[in-house]
ZATOR-761601 format. One line per field, with one value per residue (C-alpha): x, y, z. Coordinates in steps of 0.25 Angstrom, whole numbers. Layout:
! ZATOR-761601
X <- [X	...]
Y <- [Y	...]
Z <- [Z	...]
! end
This chain:
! ZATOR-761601
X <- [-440	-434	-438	-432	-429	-412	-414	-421	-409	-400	-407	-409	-393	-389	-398	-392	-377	-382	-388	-374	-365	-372	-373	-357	-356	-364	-355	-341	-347	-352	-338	-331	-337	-337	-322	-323	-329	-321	-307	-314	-316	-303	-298	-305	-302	-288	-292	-299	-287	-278	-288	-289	-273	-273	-283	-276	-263	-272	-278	-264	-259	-270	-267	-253	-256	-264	-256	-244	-253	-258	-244	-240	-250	-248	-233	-238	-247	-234	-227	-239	-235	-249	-265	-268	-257	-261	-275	-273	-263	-274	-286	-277	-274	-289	-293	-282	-285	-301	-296	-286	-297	-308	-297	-293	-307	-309	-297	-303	-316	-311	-301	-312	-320	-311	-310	-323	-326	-313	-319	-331	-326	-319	-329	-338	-327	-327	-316]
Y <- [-192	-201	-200	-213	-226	-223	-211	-217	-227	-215	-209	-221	-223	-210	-210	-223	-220	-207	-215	-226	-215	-207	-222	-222	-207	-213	-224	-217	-208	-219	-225	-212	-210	-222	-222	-210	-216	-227	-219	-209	-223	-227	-215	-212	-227	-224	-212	-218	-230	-217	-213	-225	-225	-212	-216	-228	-219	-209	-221	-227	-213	-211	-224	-222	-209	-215	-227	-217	-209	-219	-225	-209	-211	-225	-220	-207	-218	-227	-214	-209	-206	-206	-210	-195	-194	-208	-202	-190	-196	-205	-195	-187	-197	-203	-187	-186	-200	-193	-183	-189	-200	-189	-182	-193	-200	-185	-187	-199	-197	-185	-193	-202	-190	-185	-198	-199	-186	-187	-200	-196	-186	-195	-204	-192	-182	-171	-171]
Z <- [-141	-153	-165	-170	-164	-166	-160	-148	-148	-145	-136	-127	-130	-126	-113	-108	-111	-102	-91	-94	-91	-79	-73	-75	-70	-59	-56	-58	-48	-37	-38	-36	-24	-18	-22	-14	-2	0	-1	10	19	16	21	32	36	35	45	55	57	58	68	76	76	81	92	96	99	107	117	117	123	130	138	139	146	155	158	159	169	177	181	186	196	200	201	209	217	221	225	232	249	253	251	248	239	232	230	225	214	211	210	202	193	192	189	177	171	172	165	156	150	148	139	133	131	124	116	109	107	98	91	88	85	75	68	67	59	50	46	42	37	28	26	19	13	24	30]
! end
């Protein structure tokens, strides 16, 4: 306690030059992280256009394999002798593209996966 109104004065003085500067402690420290914060967004918003480039690529592959496919079985089709022989290429094909469109669906979806975790773990520090 004070024992005269000076020393009081300096008491109260000295607590709210205390509470000023953890208030600016406080404040450097708010805006260092949200500095913080906002360069992770910006990076992982660089990422994720990385990412949907790199998806892009991979659908427009995917179709050209299957374009690419189709038109060996039209050909194969055109060249058939035979019904038997023109549904047999045809079952064959329709039971490759079956096959080929699981894998393929399975391709993206972990692509997408993968995105998706490295941007969070972007977003929150842990890559």
């Amino acid at each position: 306690m004070a024992k005269n109104p000076n020393e009081a004065m300096d008491q109260a003085n000295d607590a709210a030059k205390a509470g000023m500067d953890n208030a600016q402690d406080a404040t450097r420290q708010t805006a260092d992280h949200m500095q913080a914060a906002g360069e992770r967004m910006k990076a992982t918003a660089e990422s994720m256009n990385e990412a949907g480039s790199q998806l892009g690529i991979k659908m427009l592959d995917q179709a050209e394999t299957n374009t690419r496919e189709a038109f060996q079985a039209m050909r194969a089709a055109a060249q058939a002798s035979d019904l038997s022989e023109l549904m047999r290429i045809q079952s064959e094909y329709m039971r490759e593209q079956g096959t080929r469109s699981m894998s393929q669906a399975r391709e993206i979806g972990e692509m997408i996966a993968e995105f998706g975790r490295n941007a969070m773990g972007q977003m929150t520090g842990r890559r």
